[in-house]
mmCIF file of the N, C-alpha and C atoms, coordinates in Angstrom:
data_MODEL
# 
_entry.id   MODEL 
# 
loop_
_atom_site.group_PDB 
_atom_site.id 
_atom_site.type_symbol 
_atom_site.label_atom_id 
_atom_site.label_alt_id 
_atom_site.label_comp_id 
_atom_site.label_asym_id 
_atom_site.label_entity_id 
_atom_site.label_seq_id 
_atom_site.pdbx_PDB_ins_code 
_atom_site.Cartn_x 
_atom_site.Cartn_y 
_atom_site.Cartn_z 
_atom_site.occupancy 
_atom_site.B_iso_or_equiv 
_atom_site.pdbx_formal_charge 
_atom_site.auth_seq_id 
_atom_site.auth_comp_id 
_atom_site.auth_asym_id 
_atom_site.auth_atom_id 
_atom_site.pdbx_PDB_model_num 
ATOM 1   N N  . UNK A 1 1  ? -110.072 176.985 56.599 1.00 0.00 ? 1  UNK A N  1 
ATOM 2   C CA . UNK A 1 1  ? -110.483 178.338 56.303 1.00 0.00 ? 1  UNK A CA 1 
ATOM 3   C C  . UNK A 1 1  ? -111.506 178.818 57.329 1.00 0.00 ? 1  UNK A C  1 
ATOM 4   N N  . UNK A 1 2  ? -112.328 178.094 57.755 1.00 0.00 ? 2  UNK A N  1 
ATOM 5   C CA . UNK A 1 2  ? -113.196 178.424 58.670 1.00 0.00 ? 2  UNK A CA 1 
ATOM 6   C C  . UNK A 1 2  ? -112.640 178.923 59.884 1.00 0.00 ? 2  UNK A C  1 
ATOM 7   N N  . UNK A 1 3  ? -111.246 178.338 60.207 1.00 0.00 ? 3  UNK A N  1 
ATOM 8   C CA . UNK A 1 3  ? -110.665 178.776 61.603 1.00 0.00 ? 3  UNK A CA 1 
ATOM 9   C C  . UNK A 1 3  ? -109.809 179.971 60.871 1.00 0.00 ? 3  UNK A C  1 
ATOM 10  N N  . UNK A 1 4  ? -110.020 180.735 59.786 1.00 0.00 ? 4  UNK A N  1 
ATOM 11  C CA . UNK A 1 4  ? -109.376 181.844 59.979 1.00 0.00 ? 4  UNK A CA 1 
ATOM 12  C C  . UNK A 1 4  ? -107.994 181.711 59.364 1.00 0.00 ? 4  UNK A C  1 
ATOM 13  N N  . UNK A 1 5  ? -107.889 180.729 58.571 1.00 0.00 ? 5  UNK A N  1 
ATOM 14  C CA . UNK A 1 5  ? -106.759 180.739 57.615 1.00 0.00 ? 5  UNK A CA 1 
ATOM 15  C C  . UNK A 1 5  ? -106.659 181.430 56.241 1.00 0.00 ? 5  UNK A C  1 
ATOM 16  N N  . UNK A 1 6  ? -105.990 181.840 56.081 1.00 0.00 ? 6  UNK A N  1 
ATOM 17  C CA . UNK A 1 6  ? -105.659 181.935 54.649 1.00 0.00 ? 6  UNK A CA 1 
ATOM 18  C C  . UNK A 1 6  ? -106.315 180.908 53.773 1.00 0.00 ? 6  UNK A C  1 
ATOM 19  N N  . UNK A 1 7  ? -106.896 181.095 52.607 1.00 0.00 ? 7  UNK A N  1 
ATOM 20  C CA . UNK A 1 7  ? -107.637 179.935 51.467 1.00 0.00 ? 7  UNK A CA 1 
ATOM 21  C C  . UNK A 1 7  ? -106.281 178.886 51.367 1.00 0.00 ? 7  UNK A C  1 
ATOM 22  N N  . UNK A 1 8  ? -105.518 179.875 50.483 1.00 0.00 ? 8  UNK A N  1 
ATOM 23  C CA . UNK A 1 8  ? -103.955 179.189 50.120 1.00 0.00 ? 8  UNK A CA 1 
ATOM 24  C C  . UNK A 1 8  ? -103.161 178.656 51.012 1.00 0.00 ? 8  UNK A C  1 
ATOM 25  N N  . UNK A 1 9  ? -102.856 178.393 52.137 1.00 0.00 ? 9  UNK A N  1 
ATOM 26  C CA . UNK A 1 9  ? -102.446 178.142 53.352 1.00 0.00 ? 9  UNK A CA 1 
ATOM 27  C C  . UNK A 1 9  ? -102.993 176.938 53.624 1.00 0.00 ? 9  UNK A C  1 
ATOM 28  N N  . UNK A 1 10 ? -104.364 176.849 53.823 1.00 0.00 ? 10 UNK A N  1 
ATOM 29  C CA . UNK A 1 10 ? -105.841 175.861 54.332 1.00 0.00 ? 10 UNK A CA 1 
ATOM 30  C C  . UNK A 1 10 ? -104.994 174.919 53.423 1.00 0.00 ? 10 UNK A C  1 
ATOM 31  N N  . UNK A 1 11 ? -105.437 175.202 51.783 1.00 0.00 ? 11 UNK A N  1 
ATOM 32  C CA . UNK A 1 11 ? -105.169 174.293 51.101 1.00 0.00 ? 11 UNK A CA 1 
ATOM 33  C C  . UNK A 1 11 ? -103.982 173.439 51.444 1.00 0.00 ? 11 UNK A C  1 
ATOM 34  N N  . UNK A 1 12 ? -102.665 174.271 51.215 1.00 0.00 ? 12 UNK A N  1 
ATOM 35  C CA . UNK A 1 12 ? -101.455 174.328 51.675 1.00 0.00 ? 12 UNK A CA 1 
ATOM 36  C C  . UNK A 1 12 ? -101.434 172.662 52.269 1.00 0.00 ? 12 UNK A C  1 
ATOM 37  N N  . UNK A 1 13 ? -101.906 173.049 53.307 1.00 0.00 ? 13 UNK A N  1 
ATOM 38  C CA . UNK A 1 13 ? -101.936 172.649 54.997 1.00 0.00 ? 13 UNK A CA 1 
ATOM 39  C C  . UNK A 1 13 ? -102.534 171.489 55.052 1.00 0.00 ? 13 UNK A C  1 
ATOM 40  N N  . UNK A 1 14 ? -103.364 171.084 54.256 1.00 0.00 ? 14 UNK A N  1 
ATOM 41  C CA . UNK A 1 14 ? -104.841 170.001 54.427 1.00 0.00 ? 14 UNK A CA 1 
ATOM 42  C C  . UNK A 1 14 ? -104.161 168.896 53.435 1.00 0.00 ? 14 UNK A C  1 
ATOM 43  N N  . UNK A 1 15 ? -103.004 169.489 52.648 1.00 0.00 ? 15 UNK A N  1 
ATOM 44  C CA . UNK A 1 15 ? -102.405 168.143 51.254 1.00 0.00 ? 15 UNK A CA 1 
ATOM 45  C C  . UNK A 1 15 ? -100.957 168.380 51.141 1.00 0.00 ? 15 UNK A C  1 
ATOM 46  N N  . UNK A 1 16 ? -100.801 168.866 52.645 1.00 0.00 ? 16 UNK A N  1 
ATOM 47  C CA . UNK A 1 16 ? -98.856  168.546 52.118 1.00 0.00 ? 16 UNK A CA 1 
ATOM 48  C C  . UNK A 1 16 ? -98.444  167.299 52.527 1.00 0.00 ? 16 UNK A C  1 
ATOM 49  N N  . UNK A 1 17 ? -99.220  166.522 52.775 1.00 0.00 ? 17 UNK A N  1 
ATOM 50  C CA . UNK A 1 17 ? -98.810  164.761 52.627 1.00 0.00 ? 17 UNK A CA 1 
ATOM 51  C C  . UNK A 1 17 ? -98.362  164.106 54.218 1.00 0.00 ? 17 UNK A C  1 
ATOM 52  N N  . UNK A 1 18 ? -98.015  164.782 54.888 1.00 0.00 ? 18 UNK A N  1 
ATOM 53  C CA . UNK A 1 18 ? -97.642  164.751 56.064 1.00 0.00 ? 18 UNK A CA 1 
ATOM 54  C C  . UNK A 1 18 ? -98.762  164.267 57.001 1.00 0.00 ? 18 UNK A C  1 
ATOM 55  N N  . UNK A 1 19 ? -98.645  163.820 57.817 1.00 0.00 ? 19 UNK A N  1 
ATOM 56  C CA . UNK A 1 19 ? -99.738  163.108 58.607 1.00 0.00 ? 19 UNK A CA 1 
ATOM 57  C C  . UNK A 1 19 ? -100.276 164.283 60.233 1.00 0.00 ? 19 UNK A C  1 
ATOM 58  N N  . UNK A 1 20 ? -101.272 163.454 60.936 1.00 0.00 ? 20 UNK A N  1 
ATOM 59  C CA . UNK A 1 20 ? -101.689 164.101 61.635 1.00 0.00 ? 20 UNK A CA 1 
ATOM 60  C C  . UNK A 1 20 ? -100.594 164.912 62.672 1.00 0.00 ? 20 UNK A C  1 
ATOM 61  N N  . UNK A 1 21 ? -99.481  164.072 63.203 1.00 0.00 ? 21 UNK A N  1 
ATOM 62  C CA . UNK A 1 21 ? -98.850  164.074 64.507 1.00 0.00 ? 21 UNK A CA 1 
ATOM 63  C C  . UNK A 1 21 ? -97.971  165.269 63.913 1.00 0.00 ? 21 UNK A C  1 
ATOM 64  N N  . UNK A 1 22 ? -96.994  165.183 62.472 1.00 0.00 ? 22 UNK A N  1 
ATOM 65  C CA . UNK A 1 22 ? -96.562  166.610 62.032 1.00 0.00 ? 22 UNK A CA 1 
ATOM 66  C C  . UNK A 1 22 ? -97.432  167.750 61.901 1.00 0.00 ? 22 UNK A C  1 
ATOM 67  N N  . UNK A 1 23 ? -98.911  167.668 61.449 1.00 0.00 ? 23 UNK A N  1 
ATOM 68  C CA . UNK A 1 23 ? -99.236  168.687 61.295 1.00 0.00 ? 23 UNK A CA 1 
ATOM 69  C C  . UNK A 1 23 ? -99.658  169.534 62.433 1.00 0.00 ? 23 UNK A C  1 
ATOM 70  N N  . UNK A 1 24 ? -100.024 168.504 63.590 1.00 0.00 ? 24 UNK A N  1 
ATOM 71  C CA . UNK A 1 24 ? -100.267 169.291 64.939 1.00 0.00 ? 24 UNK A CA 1 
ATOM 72  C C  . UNK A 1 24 ? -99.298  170.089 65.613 1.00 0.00 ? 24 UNK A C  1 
ATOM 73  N N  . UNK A 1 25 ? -97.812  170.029 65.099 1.00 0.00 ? 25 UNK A N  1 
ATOM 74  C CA . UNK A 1 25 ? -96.893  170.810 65.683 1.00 0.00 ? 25 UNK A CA 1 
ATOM 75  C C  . UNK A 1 25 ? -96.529  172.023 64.766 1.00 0.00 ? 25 UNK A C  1 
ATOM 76  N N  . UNK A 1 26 ? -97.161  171.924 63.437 1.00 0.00 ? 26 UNK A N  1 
ATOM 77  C CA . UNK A 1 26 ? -97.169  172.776 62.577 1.00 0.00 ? 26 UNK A CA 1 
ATOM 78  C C  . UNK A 1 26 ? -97.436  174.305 63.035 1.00 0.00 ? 26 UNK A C  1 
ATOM 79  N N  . UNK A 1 27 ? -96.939  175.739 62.225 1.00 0.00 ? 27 UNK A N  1 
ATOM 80  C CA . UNK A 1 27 ? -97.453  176.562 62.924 1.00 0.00 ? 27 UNK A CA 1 
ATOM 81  C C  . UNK A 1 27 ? -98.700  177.063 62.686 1.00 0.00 ? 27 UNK A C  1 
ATOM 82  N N  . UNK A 1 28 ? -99.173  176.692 61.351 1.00 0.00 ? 28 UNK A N  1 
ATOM 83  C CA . UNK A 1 28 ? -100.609 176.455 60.610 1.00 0.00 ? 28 UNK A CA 1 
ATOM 84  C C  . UNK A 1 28 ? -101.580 176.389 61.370 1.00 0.00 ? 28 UNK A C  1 
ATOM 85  N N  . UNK A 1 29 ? -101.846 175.169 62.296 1.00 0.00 ? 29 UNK A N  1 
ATOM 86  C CA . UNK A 1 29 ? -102.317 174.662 63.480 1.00 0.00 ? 29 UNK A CA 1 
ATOM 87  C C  . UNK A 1 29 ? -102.610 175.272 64.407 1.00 0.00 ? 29 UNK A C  1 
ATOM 88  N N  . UNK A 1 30 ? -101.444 175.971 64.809 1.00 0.00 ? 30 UNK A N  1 
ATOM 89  C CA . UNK A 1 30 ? -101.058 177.218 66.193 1.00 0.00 ? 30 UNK A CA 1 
ATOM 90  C C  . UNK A 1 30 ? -101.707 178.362 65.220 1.00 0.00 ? 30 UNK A C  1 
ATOM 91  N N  . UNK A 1 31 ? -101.706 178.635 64.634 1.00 0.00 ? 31 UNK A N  1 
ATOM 92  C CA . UNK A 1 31 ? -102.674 180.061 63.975 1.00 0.00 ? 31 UNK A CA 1 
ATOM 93  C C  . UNK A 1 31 ? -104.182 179.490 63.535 1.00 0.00 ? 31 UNK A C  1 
ATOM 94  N N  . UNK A 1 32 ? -104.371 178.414 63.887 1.00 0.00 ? 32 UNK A N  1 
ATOM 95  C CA . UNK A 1 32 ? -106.024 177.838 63.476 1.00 0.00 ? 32 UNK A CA 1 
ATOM 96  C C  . UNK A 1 32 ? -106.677 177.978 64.968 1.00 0.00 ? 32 UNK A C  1 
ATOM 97  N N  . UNK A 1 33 ? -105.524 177.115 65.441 1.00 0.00 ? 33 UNK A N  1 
ATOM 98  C CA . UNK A 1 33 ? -105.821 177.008 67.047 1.00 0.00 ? 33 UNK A CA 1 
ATOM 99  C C  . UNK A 1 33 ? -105.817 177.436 68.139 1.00 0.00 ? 33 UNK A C  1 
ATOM 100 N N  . UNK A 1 34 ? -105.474 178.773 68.774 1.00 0.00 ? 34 UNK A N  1 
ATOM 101 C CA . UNK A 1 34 ? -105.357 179.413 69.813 1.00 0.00 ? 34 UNK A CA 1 
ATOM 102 C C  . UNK A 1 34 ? -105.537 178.350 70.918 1.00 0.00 ? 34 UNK A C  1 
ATOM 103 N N  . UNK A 1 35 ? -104.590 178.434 72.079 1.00 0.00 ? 35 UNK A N  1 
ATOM 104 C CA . UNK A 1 35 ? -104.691 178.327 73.371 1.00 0.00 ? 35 UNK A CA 1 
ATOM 105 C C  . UNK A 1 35 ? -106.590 178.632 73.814 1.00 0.00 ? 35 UNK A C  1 
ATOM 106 N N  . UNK A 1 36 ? -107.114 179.668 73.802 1.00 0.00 ? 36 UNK A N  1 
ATOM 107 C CA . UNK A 1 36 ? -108.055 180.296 74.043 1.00 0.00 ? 36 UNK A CA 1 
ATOM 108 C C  . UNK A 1 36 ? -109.313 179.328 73.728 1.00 0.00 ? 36 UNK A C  1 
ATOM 109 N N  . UNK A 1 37 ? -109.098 178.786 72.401 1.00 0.00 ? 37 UNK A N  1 
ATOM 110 C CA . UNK A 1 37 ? -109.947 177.752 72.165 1.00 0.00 ? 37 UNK A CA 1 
ATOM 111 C C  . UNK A 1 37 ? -110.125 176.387 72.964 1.00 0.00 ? 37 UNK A C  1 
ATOM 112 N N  . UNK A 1 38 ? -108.949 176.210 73.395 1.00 0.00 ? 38 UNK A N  1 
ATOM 113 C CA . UNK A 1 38 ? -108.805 174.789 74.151 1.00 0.00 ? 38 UNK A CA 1 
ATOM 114 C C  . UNK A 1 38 ? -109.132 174.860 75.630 1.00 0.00 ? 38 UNK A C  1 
ATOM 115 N N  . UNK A 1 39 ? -108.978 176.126 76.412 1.00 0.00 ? 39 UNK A N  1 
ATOM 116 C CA . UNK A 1 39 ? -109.192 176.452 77.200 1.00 0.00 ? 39 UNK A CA 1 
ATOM 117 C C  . UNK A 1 39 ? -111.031 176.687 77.641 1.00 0.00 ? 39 UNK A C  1 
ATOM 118 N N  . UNK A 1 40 ? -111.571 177.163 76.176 1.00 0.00 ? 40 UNK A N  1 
ATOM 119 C CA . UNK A 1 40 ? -113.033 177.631 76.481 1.00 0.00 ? 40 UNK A CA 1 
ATOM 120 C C  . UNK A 1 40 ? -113.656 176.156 75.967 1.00 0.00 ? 40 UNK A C  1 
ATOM 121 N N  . UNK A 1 41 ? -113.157 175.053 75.567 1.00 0.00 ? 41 UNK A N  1 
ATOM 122 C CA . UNK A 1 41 ? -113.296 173.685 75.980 1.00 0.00 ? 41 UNK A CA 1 
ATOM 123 C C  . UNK A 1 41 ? -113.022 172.977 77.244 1.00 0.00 ? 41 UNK A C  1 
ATOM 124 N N  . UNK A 1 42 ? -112.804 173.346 78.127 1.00 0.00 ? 42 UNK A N  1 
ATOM 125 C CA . UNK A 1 42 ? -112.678 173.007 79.438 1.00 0.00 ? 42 UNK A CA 1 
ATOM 126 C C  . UNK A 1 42 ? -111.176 172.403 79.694 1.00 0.00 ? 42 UNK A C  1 
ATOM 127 N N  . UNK A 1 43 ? -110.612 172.473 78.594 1.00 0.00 ? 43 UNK A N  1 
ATOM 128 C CA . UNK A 1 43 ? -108.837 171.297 78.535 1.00 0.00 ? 43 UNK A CA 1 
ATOM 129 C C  . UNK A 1 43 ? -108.266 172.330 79.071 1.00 0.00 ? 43 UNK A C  1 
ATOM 130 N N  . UNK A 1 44 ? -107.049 171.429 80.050 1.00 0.00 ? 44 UNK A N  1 
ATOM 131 C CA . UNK A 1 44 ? -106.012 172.050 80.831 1.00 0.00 ? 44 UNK A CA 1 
ATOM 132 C C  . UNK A 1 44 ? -105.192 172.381 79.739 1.00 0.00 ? 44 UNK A C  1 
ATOM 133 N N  . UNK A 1 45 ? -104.403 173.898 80.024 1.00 0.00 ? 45 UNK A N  1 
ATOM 134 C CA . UNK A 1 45 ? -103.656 174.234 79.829 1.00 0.00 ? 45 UNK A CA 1 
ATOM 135 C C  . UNK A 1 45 ? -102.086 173.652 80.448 1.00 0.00 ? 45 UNK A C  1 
ATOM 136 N N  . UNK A 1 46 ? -101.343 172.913 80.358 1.00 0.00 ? 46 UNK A N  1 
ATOM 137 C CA . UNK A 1 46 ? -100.549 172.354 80.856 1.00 0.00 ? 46 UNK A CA 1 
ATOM 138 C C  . UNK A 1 46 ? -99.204  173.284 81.526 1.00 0.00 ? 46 UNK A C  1 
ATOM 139 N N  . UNK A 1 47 ? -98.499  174.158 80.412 1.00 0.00 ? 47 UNK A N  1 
ATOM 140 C CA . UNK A 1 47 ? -97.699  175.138 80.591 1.00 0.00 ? 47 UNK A CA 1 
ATOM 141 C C  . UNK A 1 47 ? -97.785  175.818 81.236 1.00 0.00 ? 47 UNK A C  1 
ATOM 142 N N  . UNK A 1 48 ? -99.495  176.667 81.287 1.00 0.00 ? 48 UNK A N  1 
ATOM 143 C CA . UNK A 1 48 ? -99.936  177.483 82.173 1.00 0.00 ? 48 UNK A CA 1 
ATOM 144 C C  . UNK A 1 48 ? -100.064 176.983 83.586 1.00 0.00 ? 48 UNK A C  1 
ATOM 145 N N  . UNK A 1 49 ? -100.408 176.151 83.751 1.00 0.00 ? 49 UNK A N  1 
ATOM 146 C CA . UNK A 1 49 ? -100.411 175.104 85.188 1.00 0.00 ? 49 UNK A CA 1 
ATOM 147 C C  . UNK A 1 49 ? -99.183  175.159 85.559 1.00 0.00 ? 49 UNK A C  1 
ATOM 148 N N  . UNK A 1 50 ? -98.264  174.665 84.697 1.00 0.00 ? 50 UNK A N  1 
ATOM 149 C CA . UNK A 1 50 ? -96.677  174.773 85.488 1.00 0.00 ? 50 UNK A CA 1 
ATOM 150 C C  . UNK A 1 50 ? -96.073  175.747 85.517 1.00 0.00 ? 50 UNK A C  1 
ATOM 151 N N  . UNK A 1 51 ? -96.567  176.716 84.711 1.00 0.00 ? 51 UNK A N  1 
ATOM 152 C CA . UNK A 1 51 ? -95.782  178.241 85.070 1.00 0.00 ? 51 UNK A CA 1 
ATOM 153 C C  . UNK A 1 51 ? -96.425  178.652 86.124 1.00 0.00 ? 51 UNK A C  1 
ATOM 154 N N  . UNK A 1 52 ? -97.712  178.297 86.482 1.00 0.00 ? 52 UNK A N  1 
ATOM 155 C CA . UNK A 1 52 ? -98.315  179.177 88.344 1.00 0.00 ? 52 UNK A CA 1 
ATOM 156 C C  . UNK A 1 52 ? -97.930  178.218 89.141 1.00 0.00 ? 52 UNK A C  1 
ATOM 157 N N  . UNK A 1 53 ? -97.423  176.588 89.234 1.00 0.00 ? 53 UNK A N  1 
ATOM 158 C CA . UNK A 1 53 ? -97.189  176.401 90.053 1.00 0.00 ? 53 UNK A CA 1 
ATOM 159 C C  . UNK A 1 53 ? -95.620  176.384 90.537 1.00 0.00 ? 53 UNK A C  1 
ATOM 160 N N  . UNK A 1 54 ? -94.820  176.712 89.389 1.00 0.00 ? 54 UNK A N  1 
ATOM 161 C CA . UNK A 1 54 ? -93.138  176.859 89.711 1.00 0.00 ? 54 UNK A CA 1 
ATOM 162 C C  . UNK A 1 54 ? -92.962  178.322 89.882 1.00 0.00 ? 54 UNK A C  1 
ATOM 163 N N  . UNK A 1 55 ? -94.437  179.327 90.136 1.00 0.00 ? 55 UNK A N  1 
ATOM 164 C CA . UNK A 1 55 ? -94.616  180.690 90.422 1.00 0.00 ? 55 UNK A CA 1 
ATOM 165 C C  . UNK A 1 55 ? -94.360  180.364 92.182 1.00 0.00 ? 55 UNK A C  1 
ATOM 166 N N  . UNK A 1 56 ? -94.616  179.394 92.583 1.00 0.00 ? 56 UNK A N  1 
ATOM 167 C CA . UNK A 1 56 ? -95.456  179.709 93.941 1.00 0.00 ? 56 UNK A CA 1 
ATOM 168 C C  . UNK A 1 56 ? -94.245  179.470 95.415 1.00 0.00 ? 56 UNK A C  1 
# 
């Protein structure tokens, strides 16, 4: 909830039994997590890296 989820969702999300590695591909995750966040952590964007360099 803190990242901006839905209460019901959070909940949802935090006890559907499923482990870490499913829930990271979840889209739950991707709406907690923005790109933007990982980026203003200093982590490479990977996709973005290979889309400017198969730009060039």
């Amino acid at each position: 909830m803190q990242r901006g989820l839905d209460p019901g969702w959070a909940w949802q999300s935090a006890f559907n039994g499923r482990g870490p590695w499913w829930n990271a591909g979840a889209s739950h995750m991707n709406d907690a997590y923005r790109t933007a966040f990982f980026v203003h952590l200093g982590l490479l964007f990977l996709i973005g890296l290979h889309r400017h360099v198969n730009r060039a």
